[in-house]
C-alpha positions in Angstrom: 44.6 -10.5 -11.9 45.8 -12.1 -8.6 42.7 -10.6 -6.6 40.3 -11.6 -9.5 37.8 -14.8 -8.7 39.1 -18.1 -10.2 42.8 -17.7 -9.6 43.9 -20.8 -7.0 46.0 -19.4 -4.3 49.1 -21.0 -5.5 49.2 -18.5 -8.6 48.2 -15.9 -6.1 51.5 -16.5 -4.3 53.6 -16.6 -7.7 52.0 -13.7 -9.1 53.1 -11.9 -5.7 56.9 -13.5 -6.0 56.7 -12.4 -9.3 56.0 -8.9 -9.0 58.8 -8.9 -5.7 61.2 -9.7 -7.9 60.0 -7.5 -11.1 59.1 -4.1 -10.1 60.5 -1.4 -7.7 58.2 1.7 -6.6 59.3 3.4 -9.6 61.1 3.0 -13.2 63.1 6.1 -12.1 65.1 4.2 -8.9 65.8 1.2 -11.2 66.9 2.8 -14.3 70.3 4.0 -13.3 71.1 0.2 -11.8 70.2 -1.1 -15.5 72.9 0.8 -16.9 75.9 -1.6 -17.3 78.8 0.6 -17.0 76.8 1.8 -13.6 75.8 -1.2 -11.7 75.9 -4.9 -11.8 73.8 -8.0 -12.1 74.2 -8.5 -8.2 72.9 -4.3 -7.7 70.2 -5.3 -9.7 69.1 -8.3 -8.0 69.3 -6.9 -4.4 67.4 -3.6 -5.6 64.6 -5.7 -7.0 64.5 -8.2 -4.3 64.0 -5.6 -1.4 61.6 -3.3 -3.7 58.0 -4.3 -3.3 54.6 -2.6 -5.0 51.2 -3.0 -5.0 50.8 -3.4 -9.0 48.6 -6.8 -10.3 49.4 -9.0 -13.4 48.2 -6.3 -15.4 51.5 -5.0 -14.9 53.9 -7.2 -16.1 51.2 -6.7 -19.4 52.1 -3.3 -19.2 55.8 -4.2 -19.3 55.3 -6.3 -22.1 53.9 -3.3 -24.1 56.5 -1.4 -23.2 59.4 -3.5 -24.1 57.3 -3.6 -28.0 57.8 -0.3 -28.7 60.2 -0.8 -31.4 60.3 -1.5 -35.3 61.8 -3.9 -37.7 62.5 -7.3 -37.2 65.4 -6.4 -34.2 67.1 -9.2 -32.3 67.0 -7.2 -29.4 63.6 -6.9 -29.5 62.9 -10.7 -30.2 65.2 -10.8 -26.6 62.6 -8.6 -24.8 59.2 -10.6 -26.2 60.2 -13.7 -25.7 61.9 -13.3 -22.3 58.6 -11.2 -20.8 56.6 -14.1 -22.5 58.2 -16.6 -20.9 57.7 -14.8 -17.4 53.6 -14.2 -17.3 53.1 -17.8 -18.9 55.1 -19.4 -16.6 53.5 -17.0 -13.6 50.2 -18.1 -15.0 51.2 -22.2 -14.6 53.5 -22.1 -11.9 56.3 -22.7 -12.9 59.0 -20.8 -10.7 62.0 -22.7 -11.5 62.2 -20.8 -14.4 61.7 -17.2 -12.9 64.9 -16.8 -11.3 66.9 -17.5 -14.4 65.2 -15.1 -17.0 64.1 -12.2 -14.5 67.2 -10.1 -14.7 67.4 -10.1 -18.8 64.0 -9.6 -19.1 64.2 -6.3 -16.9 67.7 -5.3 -19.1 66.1 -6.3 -22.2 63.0 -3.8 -21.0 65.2 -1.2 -20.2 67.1 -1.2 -23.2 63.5 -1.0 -25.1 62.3 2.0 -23.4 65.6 3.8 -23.7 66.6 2.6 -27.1 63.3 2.1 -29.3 61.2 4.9 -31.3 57.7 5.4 -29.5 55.1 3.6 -32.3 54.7 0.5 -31.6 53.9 -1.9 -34.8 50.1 -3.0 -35.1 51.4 -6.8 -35.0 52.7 -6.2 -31.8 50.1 -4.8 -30.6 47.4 -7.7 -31.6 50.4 -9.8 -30.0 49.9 -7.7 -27.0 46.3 -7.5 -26.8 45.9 -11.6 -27.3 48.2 -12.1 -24.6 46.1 -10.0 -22.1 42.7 -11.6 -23.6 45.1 -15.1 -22.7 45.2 -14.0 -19.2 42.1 -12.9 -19.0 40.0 -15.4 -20.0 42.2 -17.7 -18.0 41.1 -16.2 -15.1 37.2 -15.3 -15.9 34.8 -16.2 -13.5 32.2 -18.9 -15.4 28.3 -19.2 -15.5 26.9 -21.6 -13.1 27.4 -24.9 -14.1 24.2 -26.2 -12.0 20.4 -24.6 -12.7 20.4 -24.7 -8.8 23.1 -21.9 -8.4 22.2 -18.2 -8.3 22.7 -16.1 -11.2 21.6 -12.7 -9.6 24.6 -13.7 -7.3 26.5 -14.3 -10.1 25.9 -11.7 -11.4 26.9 -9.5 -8.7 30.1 -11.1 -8.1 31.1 -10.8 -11.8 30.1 -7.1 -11.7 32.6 -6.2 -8.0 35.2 -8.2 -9.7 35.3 -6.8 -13.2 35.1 -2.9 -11.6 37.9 -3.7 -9.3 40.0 -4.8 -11.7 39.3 -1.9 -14.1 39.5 0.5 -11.8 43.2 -0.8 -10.5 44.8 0.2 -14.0 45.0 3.5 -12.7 48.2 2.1 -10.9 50.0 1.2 -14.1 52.2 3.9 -16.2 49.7 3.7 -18.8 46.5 3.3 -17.6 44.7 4.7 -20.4 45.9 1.8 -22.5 45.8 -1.0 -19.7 41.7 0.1 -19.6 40.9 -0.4 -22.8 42.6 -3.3 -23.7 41.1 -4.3 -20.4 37.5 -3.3 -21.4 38.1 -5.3 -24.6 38.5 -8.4 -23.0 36.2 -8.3 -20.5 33.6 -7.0 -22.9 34.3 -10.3 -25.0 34.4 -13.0 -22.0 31.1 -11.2 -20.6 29.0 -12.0 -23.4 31.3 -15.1 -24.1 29.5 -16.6 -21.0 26.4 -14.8 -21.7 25.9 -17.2 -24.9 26.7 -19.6 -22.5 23.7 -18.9 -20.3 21.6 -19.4 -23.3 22.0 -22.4 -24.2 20.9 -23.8 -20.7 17.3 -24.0 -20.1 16.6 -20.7 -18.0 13.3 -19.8 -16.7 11.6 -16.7 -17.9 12.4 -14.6 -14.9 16.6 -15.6 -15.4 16.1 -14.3 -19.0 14.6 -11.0 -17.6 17.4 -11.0 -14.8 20.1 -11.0 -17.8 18.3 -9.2 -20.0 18.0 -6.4 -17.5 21.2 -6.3 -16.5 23.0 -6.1 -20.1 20.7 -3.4 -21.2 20.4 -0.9 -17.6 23.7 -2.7 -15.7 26.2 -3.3 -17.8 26.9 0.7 -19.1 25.6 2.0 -15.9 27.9 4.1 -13.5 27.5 0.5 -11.9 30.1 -1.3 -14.2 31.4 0.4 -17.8 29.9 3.9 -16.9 31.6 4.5 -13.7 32.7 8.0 -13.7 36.6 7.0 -12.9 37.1 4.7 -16.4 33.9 5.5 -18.4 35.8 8.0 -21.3 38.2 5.0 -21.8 35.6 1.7 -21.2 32.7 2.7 -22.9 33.9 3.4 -26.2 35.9 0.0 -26.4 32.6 -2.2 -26.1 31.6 -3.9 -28.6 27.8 -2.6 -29.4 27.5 -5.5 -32.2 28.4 -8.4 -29.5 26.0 -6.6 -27.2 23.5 -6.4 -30.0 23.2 -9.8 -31.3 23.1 -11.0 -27.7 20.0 -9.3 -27.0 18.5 -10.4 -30.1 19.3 -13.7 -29.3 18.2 -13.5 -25.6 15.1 -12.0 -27.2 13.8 -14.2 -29.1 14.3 -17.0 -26.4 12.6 -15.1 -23.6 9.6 -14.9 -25.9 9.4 -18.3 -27.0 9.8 -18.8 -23.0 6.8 -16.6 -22.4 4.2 -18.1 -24.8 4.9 -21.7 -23.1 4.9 -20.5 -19.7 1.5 -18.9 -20.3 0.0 -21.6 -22.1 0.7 -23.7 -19.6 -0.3 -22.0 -16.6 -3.7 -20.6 -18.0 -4.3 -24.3 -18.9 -3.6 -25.4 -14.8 -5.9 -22.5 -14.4 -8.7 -23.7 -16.4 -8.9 -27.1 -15.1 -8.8 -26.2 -11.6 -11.2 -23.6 -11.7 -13.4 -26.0 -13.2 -12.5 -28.9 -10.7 -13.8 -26.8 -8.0 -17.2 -26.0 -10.0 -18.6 -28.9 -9.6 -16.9 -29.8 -6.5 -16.2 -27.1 -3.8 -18.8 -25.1 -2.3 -18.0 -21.2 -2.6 -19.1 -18.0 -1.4 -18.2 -13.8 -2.2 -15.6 -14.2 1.0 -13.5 -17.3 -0.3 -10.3 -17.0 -2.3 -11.8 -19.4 -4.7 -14.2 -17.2 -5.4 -11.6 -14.7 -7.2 -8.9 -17.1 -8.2 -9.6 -17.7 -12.0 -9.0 -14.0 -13.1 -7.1 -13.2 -10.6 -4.1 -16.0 -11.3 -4.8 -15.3 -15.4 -3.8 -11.7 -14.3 -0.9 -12.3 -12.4 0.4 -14.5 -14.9 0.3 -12.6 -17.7 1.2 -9.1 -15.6 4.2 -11.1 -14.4 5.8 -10.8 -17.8 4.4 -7.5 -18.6 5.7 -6.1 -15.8 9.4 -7.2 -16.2 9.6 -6.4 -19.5 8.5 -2.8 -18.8 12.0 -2.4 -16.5 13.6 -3.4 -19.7 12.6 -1.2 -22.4 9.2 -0.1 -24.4 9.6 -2.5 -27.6 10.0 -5.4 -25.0 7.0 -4.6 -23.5 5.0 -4.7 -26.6 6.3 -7.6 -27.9 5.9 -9.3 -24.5 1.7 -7.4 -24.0 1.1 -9.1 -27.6 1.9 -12.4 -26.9 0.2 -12.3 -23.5 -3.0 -10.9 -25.3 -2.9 -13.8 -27.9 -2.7 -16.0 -25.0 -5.2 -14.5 -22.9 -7.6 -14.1 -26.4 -7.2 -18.3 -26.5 -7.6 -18.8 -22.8 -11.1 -17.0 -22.7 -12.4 -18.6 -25.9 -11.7 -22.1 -23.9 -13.1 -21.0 -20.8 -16.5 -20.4 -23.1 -16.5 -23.8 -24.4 -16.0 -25.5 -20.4 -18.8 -23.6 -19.3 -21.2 -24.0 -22.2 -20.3 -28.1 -21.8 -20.9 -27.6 -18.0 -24.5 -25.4 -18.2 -25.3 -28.3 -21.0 -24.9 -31.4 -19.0 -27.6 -33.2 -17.4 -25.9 -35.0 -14.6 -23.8 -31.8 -12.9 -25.7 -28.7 -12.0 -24.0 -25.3 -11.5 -25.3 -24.1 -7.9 -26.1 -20.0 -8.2 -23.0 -18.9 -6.2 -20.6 -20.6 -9.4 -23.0 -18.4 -11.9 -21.6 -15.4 -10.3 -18.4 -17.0 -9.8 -18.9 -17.3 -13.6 -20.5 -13.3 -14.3 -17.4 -12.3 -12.4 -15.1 -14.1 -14.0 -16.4 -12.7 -17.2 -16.3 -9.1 -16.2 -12.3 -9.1 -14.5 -11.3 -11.0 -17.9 -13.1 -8.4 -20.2 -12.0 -5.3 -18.3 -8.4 -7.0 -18.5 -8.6 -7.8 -21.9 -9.6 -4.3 -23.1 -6.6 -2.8 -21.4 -3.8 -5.2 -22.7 -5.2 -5.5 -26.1 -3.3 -2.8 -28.6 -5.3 -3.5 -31.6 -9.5 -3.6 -30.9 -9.7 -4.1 -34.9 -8.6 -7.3 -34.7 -10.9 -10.2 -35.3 -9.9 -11.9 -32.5 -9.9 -9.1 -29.7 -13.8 -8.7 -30.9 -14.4 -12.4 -30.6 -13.1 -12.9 -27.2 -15.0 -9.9 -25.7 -18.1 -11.0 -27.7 -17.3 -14.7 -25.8 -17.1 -13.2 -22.6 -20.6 -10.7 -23.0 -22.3 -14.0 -24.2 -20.8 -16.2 -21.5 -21.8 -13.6 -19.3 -25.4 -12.9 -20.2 -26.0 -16.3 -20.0 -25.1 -17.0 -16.4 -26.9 -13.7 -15.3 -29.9 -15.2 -17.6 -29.7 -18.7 -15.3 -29.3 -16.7 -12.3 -32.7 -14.6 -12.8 -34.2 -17.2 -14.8 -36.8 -18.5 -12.2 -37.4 -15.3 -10.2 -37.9 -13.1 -13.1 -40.6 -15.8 -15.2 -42.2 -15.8 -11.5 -42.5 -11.8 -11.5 -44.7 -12.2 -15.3 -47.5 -14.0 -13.4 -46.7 -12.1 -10.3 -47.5 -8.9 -11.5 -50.3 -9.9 -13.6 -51.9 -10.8 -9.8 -50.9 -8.1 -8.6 -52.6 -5.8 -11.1 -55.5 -7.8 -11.1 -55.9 -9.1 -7.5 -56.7 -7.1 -4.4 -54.8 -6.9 -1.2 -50.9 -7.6 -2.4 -48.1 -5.2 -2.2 -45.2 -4.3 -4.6 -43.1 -5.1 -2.4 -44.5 -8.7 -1.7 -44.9 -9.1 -5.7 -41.0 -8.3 -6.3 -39.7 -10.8 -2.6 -39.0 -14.2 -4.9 -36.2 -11.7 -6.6 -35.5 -9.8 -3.8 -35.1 -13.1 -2.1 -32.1 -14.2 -4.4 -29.8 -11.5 -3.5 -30.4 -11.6 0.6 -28.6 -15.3 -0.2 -26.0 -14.0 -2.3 -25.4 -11.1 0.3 -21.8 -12.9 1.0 -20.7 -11.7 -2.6 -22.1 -7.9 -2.1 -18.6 -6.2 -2.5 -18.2 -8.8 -6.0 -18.4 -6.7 -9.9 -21.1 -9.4 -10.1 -23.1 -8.4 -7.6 -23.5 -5.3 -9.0 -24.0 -6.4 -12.6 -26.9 -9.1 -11.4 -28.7 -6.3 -9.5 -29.0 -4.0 -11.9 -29.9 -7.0 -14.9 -32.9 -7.9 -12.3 -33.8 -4.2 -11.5 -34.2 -4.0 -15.6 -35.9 -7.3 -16.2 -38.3 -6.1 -13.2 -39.1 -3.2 -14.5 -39.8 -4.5 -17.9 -42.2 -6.8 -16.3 -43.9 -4.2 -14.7 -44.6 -2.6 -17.4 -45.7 -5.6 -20.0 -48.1 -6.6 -16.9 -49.6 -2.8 -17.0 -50.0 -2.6 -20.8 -51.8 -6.6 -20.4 -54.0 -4.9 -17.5 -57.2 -2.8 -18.6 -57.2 1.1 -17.6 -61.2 1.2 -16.6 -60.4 -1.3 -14.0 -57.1 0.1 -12.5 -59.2 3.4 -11.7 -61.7 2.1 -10.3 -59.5 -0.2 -8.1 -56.8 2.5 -7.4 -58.2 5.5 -8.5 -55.5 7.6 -9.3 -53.6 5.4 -11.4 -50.8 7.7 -12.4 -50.3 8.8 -8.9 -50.2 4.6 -8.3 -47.7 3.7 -11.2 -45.1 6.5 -9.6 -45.5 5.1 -6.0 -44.7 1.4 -7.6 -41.7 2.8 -9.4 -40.6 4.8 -6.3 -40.7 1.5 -4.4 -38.6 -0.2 -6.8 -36.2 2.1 -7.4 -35.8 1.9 -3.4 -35.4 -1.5 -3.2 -32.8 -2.3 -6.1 -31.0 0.8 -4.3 -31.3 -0.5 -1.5 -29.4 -4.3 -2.7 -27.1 -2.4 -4.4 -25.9 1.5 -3.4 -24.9 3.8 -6.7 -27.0 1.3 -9.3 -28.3 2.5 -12.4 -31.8 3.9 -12.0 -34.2 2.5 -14.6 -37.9 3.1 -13.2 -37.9 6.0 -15.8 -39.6 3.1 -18.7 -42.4 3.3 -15.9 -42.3 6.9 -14.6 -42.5 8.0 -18.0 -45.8 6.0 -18.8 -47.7 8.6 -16.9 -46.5 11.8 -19.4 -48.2 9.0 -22.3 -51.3 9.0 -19.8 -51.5 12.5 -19.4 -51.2 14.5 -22.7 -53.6 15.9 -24.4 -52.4 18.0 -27.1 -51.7 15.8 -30.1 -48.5 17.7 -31.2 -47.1 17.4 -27.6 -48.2 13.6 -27.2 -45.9 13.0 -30.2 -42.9 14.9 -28.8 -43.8 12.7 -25.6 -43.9 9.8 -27.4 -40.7 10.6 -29.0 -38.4 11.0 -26.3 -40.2 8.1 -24.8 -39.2 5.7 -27.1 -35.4 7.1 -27.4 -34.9 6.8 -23.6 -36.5 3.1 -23.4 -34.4 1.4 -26.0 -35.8 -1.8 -24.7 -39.2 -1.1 -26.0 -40.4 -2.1 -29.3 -42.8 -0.3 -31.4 -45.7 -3.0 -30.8 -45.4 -1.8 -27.5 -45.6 1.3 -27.9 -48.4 1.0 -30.1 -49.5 -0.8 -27.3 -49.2 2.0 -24.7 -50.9 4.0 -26.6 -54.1 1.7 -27.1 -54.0 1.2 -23.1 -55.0 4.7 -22.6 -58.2 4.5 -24.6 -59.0 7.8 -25.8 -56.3 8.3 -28.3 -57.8 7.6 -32.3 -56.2 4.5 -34.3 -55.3 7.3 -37.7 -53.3 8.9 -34.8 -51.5 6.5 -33.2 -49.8 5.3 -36.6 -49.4 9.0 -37.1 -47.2 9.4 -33.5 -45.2 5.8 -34.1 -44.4 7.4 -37.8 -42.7 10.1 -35.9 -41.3 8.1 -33.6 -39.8 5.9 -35.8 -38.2 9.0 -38.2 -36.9 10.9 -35.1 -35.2 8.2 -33.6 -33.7 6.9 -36.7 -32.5 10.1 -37.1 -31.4 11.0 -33.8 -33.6 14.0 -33.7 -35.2 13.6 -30.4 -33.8 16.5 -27.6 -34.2 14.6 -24.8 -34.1 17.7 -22.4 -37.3 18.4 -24.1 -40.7 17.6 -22.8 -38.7 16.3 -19.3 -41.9 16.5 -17.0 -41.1 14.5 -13.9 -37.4 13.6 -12.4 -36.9 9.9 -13.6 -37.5 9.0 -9.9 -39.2 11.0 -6.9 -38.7 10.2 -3.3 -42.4 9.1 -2.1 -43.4 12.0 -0.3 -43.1 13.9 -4.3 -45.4 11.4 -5.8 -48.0 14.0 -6.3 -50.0 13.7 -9.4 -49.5 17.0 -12.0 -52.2 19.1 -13.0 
């Protein structure tokens, strides 16, 4: 006890005057001077006196155990409790004056125990015994911090050296298995005693992890109870329902922690983010650009994280509350933008709508992985927030570029002298500017939303053009529609590496154009339609009309098919496959 934290260096120096006096290097020197008839008071006295060890506090414990091995109510024994009582409490408050006076009887009345008294030793006793070492211990127990501004982790860490120390010096004592587990006992009851302790200040969520962690991985490790020199004795003596309720407890706090933490950090999140919207000027390059989702990650992984080093049900308790948080954040990040694309007097510039579309993307991809249950109502209404949110800033972003290309392909089917290339620049145009923000998910998802909307509008234009006069200004107009479609699908490629083709809804027109057996037109048709989910039936119908040979009785025959097949999902689509969806330009040859 003298080399524990906590112990003044006054009680240091009586513990050492204490033991000087006490103990010799072994019971067997000093037993023959106890004898009366062999030595006297004055033998005794020197013997002790010149006779030093290096035994601790715990040892004049161990004394006291010894000298209760007896039964009955003797005086003798009374003689021995008393007297070895007297010397650790007044070792303990420093009182020496006493010490001289009661050291000798105490060792005779010792002596006469161990040579005199059977070996069981009364359960009273021993509760007397153990109290008395819980009295010393807890004395001398290093406390929590008093201030929030101290360490724990170094608290921690001191409390750990200092505990193992003294646990592992029993092995000094004649009965070390005993000293141990009493030892273990008490230590295993001041631990958590201070643990509750810790709990009732108001600790952050990453001290609740730090204690959390080390009770459940530390505390039996080899690091502290589990050390291979005192585990068979320490680790069966803890207490599993004090180490148990702690937890709980500590639990339940963390949690609570959590969920306000969260909250309140998403909610700085959220007004920032929209602070800067309508104030700071942004590009694909800038931090700002990334900092929503990427904060609301870090927040929430934060948690997830820690909890993982802990233990599995931690981690879903901690992933569930983070989700219900993250679920709440994203349906309030919906309503600020819909108030913000709404108003009149602030205008979202087109580098905050990808901001926005990014933003939206991150936070779904995020959600999705975090979420454990995608039955519940609101997982499904916070990704269907984000898709509409989403859609809605891609639909600003191409709003005016992609109305432009309806009139600018009707010219361009009509009208002599203007390329595909020229009749596509206003949307071209839009990503050379947002060129900063190539590497951004956005990007990507914008690109291949215009290459869609552009070939949609390609292909309304057509079916609004007339067929007579396409030939006679282009002259092979299947060979023309594959050379447009080549074009675009260089372009789009081009703005964005890897993207989804999609020229196949105009590519395809030409095996409509071609057929002429009425059983194959239908498969045609067929696998036409099922490809080209973004077609309706009217324009189909449509299609069909635009070639100009084809009777009305069989067109409603081939959109009757049509519609069975593909509400069946009987449509092969390997089948009928005459072109590659796309062919570099040099392929463009028309098929006999």
């Amino acid at each position: 006890m003298g080399t524990m934290p906590g112990i003044s260096t006054n009680q240091k120096r009586c513990c050492k005057k204490l033991m000087e006096r006490i103990f010799c290097k072994s019971k067997d020197e000093i037993a023959p001077l106890l004898e009366q008839d062999k030595a006297t008071q004055e033998d005794v006295k020197f013997h002790v006196a010149t006779s030093t060890n290096g035994h601790k506090m715990l040892e004049v414990c161990r004394c006291e155990h010894d000298a209760k091995i007896t039964v009955g109510v003797s005086h003798r024994h009374n003689d021995v409790w008393y007297q070895v009582q007297s010397i650790v409490e007044n070792a303990l408050n420093e009182e020496e004056t006493t010490l001289t006076e009661t050291v000798e009887t105490a060792i005779g009345a010792i002596q006469w125990g161990e040579n005199n008294c059977p070996s069981k030793m009364p359960s009273s006793l021993h509760q007397q015994f153990i109290q008395l070492v819980e009295k010393i211990v807890t004395a001398n127990f290093l406390q929590f911090p008093s201030q929030e501004t101290e360490s724990i982790e170094a608290y921690l860490a001191v409390l750990q050296n200092s505990i193992l120390k003294e646990l592992m010096s029993t092995g000094n004592c004649s009965n070390p298995a005993l000293m141990l587990e009493t030892y273990a006992k008490c230590f295993d009851k001041c631990i958590f005693s201070q643990l509750h302790k810790a709990l009732e200040r108001n600790l952050q969520a990453n001290d609740l992890f730090m204690l959390l962690f080390w009770v459940a991985n530390t505390y039996k490790s080899e690091q502290l109870m589990g050390h291979p020199a005192i585990k068979d004795h320490s680790l069966k003596n803890l207490d599993s329902v004090l180490c148990s309720s702690w937890i709980e407890k500590a639990r339940k706090i963390l949690l609570n922690t959590i969920q306000i933490k969260a909250e309140g950090r998403l909610e700085n999140i959220l007004q920032n983010e929209f602070q800067s919207l309508v104030s700071s000027p942004v590009n694909g390059n800038d931090e700002e650009f990334i900092k929503l989702y990427v904060d609301t990650i870090q927040v929430l992984n934060s948690s997830i994280t820690e909890a993982k080093r802990i233990s599995d049900s931690l981690t879903s308790e901690v992933e569930t509350i983070c989700c219900q948080q993250l679920l709440s954040f994203i349906q309030k990040y919906q309503g600020h933008v819909k108030k913000l694309t709404c108003s009149k007097t602030k205008k979202i510039c087109e580098e905050h709508q990808f901001r926005i579309v990014n933003n939206c993307c991150h936070l779904r991809e995020y959600v999705e992985k975090i979420a454990e249950d995608k039955t519940d109502d609101s997982y499904k209404i916070a990704i269907r927030s984000l898709e509409e949110t989403e859609s809605q800033a891609t639909k600003l972003l191409l709003q005016g570029p992609v109305h432009k290309l309806k009139f600018d392909f009707k010219d361009y089917f009509k009208k002599e002298g203007k390329s595909i290339e020229e009749t596509i620049n206003d949307i071209t145009e839009l990503f050379r500017r947002a060129l900063p923000m190539k590497k951004q998910m956005a990007y990507k998802i914008v690109v291949d939303k215009a290459y869609q909307q552009t070939c949609l509008k390609y292909f309304n234009a057509l079916l609004n053009s007339v067929y007579n006069r396409l030939l006679k200004k282009w002259g092979n107009v299947e060979h023309r529609i594959y050379q447009d479609a080549n074009i675009l699908h260089r372009t789009f490629e081009n703005l964005s590496p890897g993207v989804e083709n999609h020229v196949g809804l105009i590519c395809r027109v030409n095996d409509i154009l071609k057929t002429k057996d009425p059983e194959a037109l239908k498969l045609d048709a067929a696998v036409y339609f099922s490809n080209n989910p973004e077609i309706s039936v009217q324009q189909l119908s449509a299609l069909l009309k635009w070639r100009g040979d084809i009777p009305s009785s069989e067109i409603r025959s081939i959109l009757d098919m049509c519609s069975k097949v593909v509400a069946n999902n009987e449509v092969n689509q390997t089948v009928a496959v005459r072109m590659p969806l796309w062919l570099p330009f040099c392929c463009c040859a028309e098929e006999d």
